[in-house]
N, CA, C and O atoms as a Tripos MOL2 file, in Angstrom:
@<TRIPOS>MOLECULE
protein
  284   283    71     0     0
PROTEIN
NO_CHARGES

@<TRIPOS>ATOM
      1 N           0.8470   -1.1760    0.0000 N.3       1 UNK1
      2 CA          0.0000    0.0000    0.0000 C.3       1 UNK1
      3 C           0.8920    1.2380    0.0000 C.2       1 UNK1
      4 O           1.7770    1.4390    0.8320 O.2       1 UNK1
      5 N           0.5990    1.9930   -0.9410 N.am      2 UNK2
      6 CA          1.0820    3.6240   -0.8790 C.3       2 UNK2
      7 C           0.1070    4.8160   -1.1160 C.2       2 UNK2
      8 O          -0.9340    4.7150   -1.7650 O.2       2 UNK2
      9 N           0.4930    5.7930   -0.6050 N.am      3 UNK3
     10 CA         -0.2930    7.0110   -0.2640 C.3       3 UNK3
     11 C           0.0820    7.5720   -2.0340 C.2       3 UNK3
     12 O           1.2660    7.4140   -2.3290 O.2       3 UNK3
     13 N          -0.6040    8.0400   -2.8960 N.am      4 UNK4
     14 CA         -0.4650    8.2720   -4.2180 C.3       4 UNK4
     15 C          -1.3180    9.9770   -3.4710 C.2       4 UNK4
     16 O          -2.3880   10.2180   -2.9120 O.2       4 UNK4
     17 N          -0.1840   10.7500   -3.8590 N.am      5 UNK5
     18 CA         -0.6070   11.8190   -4.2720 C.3       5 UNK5
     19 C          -0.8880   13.0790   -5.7450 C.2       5 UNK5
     20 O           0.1300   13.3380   -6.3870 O.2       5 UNK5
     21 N          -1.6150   13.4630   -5.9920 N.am      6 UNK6
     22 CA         -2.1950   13.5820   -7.2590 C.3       6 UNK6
     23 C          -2.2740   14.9950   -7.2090 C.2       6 UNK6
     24 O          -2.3490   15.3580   -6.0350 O.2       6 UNK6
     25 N          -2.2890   15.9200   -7.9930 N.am      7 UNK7
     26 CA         -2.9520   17.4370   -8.3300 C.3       7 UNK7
     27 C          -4.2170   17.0090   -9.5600 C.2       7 UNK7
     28 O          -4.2040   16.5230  -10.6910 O.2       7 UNK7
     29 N          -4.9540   17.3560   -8.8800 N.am      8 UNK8
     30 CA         -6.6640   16.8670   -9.7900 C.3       8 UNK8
     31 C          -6.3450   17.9950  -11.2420 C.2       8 UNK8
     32 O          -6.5110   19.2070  -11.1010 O.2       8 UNK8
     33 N          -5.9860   17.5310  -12.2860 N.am      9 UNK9
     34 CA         -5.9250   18.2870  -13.4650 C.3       9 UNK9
     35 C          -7.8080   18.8890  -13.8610 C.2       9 UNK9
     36 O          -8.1210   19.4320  -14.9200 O.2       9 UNK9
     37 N          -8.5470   18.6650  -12.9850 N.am     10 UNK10
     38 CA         -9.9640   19.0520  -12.9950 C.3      10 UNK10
     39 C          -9.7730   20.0610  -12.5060 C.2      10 UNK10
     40 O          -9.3210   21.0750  -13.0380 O.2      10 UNK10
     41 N         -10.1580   19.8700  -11.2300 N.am     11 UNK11
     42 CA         -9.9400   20.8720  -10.4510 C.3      11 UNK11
     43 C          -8.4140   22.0670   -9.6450 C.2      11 UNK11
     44 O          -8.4110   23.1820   -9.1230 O.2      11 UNK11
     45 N          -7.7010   21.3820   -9.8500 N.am     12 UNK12
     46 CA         -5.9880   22.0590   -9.4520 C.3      12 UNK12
     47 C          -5.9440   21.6790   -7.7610 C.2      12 UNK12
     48 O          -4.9320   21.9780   -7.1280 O.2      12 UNK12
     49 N          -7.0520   21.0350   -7.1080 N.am     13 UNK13
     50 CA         -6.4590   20.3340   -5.9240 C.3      13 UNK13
     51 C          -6.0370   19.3610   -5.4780 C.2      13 UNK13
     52 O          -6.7500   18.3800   -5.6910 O.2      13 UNK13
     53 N          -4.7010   19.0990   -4.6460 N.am     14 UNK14
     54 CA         -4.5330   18.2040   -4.3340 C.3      14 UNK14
     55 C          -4.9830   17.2470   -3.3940 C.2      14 UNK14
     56 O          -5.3870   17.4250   -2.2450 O.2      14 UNK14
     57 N          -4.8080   15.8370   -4.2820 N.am     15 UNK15
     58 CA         -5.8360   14.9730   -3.3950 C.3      15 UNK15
     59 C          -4.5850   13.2130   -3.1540 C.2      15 UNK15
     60 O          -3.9270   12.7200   -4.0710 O.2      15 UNK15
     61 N          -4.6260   12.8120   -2.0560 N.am     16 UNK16
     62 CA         -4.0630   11.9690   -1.5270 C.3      16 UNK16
     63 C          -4.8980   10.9770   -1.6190 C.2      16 UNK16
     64 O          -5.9450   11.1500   -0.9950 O.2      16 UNK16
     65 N          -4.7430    9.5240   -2.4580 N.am     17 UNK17
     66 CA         -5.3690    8.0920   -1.7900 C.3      17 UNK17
     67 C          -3.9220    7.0470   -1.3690 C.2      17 UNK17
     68 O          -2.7000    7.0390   -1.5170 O.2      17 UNK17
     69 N          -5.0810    6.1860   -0.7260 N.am     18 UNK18
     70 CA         -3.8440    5.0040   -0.1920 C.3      18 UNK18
     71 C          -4.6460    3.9270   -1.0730 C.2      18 UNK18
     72 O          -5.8270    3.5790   -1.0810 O.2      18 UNK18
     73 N          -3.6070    3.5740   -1.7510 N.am     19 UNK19
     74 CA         -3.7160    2.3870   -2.7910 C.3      19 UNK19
     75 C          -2.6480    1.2410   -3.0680 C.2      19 UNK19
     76 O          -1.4640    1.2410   -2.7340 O.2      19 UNK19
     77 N          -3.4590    0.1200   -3.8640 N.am     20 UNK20
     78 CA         -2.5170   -1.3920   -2.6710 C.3      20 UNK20
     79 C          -1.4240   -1.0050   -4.5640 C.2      20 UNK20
     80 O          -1.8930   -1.3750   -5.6400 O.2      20 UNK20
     81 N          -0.3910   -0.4360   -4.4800 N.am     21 UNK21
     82 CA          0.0440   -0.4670   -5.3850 C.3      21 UNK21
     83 C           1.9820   -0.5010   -5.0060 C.2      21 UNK21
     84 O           2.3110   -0.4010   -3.8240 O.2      21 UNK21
     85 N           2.8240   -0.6080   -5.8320 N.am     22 UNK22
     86 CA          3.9730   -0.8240   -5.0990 C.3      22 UNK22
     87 C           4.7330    0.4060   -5.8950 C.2      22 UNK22
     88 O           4.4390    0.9090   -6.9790 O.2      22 UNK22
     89 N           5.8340    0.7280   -4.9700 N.am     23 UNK23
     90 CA          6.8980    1.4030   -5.7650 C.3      23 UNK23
     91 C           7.4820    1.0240   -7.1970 C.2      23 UNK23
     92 O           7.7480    1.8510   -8.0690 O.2      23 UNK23
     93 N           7.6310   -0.2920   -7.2990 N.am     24 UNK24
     94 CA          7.6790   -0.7980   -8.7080 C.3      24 UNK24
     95 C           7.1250   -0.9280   -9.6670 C.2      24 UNK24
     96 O           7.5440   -1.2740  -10.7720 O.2      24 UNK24
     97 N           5.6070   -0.5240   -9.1600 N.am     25 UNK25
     98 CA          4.5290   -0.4940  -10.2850 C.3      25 UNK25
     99 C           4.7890    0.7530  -10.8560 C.2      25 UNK25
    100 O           4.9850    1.0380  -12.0370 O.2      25 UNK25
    101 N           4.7620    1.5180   -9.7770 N.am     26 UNK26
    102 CA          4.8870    3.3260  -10.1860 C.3      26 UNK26
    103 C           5.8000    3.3330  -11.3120 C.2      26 UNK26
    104 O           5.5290    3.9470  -12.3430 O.2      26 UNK26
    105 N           6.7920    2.7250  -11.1680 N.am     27 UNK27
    106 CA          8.0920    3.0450  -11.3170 C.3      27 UNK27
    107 C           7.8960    2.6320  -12.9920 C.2      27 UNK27
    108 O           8.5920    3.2040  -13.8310 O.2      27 UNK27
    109 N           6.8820    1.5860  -13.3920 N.am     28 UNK28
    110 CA          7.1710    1.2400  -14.8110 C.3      28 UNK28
    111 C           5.9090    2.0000  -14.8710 C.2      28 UNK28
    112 O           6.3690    3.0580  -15.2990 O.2      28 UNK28
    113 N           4.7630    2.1910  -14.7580 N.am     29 UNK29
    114 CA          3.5820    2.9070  -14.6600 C.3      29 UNK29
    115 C           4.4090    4.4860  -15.5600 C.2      29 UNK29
    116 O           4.0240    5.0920  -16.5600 O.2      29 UNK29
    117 N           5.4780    4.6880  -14.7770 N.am     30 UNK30
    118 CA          6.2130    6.5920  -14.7480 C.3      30 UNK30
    119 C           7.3460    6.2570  -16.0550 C.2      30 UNK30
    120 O           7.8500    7.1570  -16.7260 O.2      30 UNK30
    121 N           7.6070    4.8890  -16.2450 N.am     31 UNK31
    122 CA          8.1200    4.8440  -17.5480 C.3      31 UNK31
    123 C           7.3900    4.8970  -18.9140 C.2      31 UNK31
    124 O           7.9740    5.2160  -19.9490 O.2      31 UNK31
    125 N           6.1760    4.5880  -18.8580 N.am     32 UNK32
    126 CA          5.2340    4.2190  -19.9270 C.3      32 UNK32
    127 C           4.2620    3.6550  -20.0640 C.2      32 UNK32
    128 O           3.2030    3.8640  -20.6560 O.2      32 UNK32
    129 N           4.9110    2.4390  -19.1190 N.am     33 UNK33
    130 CA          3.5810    1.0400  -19.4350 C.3      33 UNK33
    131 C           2.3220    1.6870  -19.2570 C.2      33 UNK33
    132 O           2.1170    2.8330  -18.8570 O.2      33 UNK33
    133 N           1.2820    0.5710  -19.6990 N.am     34 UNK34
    134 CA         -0.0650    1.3550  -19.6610 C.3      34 UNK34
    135 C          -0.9020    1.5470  -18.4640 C.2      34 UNK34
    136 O           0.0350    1.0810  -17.8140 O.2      34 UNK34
    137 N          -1.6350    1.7530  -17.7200 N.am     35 UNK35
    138 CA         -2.4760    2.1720  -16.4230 C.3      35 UNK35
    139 C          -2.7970    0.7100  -16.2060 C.2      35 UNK35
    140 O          -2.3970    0.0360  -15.2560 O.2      35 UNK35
    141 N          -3.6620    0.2500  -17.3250 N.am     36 UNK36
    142 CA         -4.1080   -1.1640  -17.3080 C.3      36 UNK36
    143 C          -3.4260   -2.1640  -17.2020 C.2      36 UNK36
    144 O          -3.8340   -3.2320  -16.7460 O.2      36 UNK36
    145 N          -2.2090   -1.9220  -17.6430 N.am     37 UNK37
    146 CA         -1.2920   -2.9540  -17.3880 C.3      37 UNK37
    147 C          -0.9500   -3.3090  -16.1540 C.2      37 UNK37
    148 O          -1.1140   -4.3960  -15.5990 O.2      37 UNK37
    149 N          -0.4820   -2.3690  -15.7700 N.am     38 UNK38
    150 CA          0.4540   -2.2200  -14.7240 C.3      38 UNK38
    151 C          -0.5540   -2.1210  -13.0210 C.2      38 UNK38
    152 O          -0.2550   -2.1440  -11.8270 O.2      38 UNK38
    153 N          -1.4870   -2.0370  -13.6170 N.am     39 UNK39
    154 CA         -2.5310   -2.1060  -12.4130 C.3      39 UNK39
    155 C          -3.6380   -2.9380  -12.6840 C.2      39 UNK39
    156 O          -4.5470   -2.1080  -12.6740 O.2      39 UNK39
    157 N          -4.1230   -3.9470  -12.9020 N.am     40 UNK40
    158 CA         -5.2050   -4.3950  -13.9140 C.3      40 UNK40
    159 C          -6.1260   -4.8300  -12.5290 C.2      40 UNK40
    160 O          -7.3340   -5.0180  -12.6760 O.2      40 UNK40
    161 N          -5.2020   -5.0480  -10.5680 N.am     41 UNK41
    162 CA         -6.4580   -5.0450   -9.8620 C.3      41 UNK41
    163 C          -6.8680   -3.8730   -9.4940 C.2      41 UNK41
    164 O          -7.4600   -3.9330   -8.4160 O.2      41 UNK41
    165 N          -6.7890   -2.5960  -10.0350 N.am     42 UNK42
    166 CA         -7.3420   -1.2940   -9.6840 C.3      42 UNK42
    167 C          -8.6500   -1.1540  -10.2180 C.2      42 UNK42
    168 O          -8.9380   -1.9660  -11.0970 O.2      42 UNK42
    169 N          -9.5230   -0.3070   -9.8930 N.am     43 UNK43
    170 CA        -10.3330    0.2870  -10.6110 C.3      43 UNK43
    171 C         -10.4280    0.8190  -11.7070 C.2      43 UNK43
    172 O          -9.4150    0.5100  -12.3360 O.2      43 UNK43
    173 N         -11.2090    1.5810  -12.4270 N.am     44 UNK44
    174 CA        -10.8310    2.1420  -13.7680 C.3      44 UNK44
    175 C         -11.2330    3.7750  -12.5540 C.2      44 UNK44
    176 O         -10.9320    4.7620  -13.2250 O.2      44 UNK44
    177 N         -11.5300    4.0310  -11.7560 N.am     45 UNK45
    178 CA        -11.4660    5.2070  -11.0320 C.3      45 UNK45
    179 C         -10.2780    5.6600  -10.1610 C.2      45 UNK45
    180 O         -10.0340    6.8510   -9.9730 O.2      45 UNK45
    181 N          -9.5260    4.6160   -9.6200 N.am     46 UNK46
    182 CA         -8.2700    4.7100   -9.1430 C.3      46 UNK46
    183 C          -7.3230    4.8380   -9.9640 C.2      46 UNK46
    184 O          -6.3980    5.6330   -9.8010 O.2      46 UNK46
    185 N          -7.4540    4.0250  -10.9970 N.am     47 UNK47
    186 CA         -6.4730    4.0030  -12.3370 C.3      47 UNK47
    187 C          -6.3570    5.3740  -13.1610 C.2      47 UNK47
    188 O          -5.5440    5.8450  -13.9560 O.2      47 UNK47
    189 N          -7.6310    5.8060  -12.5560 N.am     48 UNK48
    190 CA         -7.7340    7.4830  -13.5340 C.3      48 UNK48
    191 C          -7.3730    8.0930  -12.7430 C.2      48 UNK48
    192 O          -6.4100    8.6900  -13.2240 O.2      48 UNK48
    193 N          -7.5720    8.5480  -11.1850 N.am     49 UNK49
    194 CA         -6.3790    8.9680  -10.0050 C.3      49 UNK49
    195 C          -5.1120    9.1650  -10.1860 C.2      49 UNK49
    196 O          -4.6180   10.2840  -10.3280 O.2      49 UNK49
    197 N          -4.3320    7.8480  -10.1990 N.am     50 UNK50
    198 CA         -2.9180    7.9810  -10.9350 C.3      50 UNK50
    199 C          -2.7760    8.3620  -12.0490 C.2      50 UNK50
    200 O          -1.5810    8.6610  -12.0530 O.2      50 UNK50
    201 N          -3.2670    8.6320  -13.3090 N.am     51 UNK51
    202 CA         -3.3850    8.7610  -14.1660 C.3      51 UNK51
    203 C          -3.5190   10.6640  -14.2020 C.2      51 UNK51
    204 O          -2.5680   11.3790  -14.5200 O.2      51 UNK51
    205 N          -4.4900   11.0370  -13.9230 N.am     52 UNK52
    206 CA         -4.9310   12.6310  -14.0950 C.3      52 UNK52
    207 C          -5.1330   13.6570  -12.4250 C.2      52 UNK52
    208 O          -5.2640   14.8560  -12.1790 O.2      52 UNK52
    209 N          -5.0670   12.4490  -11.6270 N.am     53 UNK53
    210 CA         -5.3310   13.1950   -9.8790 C.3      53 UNK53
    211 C          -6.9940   13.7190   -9.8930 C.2      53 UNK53
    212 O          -7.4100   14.6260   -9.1710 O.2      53 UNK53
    213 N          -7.6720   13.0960  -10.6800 N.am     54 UNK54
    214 CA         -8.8410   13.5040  -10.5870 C.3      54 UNK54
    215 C          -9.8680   12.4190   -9.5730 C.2      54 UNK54
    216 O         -10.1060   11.3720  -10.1740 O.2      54 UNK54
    217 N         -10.4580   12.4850   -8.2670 N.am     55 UNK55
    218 CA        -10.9650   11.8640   -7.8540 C.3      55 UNK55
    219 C         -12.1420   10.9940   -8.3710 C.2      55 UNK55
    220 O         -12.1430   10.9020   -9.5990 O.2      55 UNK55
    221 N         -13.0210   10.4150   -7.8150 N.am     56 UNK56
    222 CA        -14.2490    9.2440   -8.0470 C.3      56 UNK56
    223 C         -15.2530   10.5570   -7.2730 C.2      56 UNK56
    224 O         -16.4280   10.1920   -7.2990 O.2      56 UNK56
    225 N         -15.1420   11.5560   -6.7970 N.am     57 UNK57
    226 CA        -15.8020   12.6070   -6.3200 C.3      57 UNK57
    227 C         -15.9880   13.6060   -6.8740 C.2      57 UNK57
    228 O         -17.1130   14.1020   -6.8030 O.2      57 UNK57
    229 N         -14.8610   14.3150   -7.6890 N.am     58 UNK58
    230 CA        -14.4790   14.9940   -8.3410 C.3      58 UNK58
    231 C         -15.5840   14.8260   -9.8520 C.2      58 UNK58
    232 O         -16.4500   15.5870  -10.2830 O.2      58 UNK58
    233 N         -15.2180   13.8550  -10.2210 N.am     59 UNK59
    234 CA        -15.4570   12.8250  -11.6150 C.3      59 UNK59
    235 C         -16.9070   13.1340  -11.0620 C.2      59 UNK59
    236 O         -17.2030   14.2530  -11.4820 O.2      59 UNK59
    237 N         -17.6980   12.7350  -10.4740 N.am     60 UNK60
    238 CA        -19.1750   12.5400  -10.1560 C.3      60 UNK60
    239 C         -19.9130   14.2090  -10.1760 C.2      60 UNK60
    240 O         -21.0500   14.6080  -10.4290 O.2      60 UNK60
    241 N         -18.5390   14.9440   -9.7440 N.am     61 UNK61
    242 CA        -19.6320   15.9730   -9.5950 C.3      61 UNK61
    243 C         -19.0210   16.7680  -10.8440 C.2      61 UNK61
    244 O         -18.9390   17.9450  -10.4920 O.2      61 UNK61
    245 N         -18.7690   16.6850  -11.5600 N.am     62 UNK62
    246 CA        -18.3590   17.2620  -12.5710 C.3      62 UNK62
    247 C         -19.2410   16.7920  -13.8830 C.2      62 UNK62
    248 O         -19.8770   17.5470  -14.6180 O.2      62 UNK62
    249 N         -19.1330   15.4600  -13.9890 N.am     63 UNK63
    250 CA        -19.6960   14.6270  -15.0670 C.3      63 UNK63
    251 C         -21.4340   14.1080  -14.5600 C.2      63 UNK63
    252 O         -22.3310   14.4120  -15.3470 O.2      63 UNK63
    253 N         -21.6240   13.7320  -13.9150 N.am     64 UNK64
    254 CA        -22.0890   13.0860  -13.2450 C.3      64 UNK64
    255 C         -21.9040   11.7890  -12.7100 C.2      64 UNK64
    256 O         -20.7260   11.5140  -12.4810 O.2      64 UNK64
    257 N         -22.8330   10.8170  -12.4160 N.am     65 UNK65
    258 CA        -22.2660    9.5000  -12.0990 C.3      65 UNK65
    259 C         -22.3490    8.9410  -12.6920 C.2      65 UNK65
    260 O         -23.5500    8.8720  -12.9510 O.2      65 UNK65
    261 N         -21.6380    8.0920  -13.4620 N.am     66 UNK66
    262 CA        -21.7540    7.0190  -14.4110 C.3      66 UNK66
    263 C         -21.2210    5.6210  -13.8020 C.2      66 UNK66
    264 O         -20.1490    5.3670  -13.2520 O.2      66 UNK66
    265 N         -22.5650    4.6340  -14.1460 N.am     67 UNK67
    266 CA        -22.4390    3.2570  -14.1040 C.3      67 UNK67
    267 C         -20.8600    2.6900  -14.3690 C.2      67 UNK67
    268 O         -19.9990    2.2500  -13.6070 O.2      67 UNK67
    269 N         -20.9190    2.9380  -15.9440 N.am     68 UNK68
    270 CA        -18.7840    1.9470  -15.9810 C.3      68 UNK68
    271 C         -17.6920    2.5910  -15.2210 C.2      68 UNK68
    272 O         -16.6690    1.9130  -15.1270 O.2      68 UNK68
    273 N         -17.6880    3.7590  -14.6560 N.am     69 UNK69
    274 CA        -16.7540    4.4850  -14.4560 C.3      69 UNK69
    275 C         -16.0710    3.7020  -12.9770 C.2      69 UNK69
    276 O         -15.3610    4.4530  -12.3090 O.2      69 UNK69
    277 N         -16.2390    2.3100  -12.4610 N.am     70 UNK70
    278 CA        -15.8880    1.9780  -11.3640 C.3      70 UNK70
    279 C         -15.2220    0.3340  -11.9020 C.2      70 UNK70
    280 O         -14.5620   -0.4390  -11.2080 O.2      70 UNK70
    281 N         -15.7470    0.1110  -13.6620 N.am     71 UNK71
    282 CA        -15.4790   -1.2680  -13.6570 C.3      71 UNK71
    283 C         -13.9740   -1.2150  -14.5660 C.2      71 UNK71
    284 O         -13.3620   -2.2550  -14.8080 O.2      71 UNK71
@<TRIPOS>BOND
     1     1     2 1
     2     2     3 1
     3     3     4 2
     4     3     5 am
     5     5     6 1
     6     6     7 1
     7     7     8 2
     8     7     9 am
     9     9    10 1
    10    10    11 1
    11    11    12 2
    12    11    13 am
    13    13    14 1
    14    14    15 1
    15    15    16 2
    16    15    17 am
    17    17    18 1
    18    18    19 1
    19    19    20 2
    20    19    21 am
    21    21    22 1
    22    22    23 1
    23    23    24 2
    24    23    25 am
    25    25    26 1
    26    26    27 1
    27    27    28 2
    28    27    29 am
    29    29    30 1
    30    30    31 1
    31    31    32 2
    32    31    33 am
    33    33    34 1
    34    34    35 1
    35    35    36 2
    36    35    37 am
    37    37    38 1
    38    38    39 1
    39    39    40 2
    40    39    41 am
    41    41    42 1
    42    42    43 1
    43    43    44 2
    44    43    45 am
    45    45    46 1
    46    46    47 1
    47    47    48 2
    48    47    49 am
    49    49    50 1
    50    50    51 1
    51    51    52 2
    52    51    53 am
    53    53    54 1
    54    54    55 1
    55    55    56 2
    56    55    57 am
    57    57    58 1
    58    58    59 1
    59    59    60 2
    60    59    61 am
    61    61    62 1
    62    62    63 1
    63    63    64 2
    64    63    65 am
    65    65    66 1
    66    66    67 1
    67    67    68 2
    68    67    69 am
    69    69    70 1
    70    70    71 1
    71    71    72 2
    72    71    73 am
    73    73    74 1
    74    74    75 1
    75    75    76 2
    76    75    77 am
    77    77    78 1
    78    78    79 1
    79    79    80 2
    80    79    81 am
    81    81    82 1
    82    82    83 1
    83    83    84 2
    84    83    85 am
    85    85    86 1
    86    86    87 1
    87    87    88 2
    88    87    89 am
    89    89    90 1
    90    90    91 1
    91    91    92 2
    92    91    93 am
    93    93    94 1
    94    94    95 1
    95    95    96 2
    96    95    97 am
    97    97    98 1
    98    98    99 1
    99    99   100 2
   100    99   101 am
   101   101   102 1
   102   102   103 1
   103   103   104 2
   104   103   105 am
   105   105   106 1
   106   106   107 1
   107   107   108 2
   108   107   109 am
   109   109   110 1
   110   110   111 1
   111   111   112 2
   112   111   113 am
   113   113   114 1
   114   114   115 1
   115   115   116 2
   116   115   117 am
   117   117   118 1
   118   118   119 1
   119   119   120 2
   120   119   121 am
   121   121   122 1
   122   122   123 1
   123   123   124 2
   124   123   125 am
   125   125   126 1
   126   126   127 1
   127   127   128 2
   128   127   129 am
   129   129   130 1
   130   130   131 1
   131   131   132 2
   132   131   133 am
   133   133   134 1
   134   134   135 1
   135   135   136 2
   136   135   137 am
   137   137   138 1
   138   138   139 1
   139   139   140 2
   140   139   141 am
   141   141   142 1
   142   142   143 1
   143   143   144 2
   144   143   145 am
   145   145   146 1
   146   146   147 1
   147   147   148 2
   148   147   149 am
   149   149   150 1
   150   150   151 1
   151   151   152 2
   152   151   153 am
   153   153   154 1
   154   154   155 1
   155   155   156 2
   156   155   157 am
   157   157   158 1
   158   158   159 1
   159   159   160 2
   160   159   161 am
   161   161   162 1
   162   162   163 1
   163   163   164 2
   164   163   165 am
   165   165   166 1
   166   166   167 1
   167   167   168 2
   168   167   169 am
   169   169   170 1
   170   170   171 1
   171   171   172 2
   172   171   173 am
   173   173   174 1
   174   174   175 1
   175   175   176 2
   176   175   177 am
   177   177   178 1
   178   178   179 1
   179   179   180 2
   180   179   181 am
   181   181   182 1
   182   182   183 1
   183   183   184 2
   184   183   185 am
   185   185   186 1
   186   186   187 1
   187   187   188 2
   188   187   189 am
   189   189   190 1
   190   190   191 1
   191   191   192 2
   192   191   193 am
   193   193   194 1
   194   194   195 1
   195   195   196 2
   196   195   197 am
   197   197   198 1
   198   198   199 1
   199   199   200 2
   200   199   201 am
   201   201   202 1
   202   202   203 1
   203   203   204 2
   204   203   205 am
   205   205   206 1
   206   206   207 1
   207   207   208 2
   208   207   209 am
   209   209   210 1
   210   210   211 1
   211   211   212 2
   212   211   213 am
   213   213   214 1
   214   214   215 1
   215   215   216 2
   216   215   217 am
   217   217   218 1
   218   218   219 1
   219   219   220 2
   220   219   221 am
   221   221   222 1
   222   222   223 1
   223   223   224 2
   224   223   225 am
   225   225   226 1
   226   226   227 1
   227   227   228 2
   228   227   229 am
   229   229   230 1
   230   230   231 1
   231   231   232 2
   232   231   233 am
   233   233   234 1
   234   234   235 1
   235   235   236 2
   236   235   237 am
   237   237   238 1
   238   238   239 1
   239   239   240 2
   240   239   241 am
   241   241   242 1
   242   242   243 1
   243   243   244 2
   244   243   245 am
   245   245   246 1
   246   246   247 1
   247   247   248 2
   248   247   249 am
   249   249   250 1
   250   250   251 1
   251   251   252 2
   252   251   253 am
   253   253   254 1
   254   254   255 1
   255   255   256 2
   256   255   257 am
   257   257   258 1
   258   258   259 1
   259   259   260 2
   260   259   261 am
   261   261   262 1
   262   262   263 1
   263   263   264 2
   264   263   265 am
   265   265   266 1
   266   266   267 1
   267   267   268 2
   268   267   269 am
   269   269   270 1
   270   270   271 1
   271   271   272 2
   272   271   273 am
   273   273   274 1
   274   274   275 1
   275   275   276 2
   276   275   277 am
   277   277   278 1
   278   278   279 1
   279   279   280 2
   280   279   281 am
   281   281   282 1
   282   282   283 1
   283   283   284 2
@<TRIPOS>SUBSTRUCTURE
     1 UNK1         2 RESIDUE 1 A UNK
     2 UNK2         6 RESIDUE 1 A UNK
     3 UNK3        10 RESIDUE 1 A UNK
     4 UNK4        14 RESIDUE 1 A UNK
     5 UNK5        18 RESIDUE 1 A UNK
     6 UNK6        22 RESIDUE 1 A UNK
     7 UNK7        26 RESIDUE 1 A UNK
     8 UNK8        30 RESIDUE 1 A UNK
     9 UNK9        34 RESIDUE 1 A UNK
    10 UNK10       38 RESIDUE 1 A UNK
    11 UNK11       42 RESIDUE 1 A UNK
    12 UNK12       46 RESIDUE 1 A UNK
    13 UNK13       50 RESIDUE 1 A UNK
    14 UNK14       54 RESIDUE 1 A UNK
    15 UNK15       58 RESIDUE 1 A UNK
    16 UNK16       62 RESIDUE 1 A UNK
    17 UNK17       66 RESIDUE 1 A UNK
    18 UNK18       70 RESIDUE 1 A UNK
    19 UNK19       74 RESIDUE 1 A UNK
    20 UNK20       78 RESIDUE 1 A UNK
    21 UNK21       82 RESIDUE 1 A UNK
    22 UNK22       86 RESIDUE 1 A UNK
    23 UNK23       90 RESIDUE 1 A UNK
    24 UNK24       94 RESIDUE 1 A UNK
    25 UNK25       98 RESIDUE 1 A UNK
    26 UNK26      102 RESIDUE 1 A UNK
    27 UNK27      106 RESIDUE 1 A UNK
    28 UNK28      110 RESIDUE 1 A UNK
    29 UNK29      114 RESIDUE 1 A UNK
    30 UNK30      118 RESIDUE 1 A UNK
    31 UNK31      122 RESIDUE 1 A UNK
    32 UNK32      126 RESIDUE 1 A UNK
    33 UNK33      130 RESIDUE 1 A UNK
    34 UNK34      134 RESIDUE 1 A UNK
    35 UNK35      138 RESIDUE 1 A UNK
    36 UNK36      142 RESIDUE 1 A UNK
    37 UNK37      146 RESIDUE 1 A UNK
    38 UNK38      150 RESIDUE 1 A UNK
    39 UNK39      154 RESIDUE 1 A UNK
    40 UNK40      158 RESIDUE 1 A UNK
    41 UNK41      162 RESIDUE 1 A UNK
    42 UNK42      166 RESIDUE 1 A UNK
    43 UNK43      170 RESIDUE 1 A UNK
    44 UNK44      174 RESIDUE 1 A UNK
    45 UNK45      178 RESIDUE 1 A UNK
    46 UNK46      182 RESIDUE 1 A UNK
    47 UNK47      186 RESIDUE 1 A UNK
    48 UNK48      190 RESIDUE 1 A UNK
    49 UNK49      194 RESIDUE 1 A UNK
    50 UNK50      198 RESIDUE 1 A UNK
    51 UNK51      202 RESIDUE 1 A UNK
    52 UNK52      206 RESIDUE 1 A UNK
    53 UNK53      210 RESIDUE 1 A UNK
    54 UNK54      214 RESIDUE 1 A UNK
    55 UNK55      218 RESIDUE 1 A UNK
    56 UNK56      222 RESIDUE 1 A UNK
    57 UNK57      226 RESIDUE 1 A UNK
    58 UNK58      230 RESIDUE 1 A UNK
    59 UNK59      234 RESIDUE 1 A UNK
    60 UNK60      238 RESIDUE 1 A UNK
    61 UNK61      242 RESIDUE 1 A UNK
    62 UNK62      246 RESIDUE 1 A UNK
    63 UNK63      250 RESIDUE 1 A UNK
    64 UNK64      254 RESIDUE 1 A UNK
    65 UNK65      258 RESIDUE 1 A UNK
    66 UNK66      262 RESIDUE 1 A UNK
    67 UNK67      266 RESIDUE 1 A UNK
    68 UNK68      270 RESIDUE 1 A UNK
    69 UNK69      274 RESIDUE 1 A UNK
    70 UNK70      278 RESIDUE 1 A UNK
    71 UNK71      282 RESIDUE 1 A UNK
């Protein structure tokens, strides 16, 4: 588990989760590999976290809520 901190490219705040992910994932995650790859037991909402720092809160109140946005 690591604390992934993010700047929400939505909004410009920063937002902290703890996610079961390792330094080594990051580490090829920050080289290239793909989100999906490299995380495939994440969410597709956590995966967009690391990805843009945009929360599953954020995302909801912006967009609204959408059904796939968790699978």
């Amino acid at each position: 588990m690591m604390n992934i901190t993010r700047v929400s490219t939505l909004t410009g705040e920063e937002n902290t989760l703890r996610l079961p992910v390792s330094q080594i994932q990051m580490e090829r995650w920050e080289m290239g590999e793909l989100a999906q790859d490299v995380f495939p037991h994440l969410s597709a909402s956590q995966r967009e976290f690391i990805i843009s720092g945009i929360t599953e809160e954020e995302w909801d109140h912006a967009f609204g809520e959408t059904e796939d946005y968790e699978n």
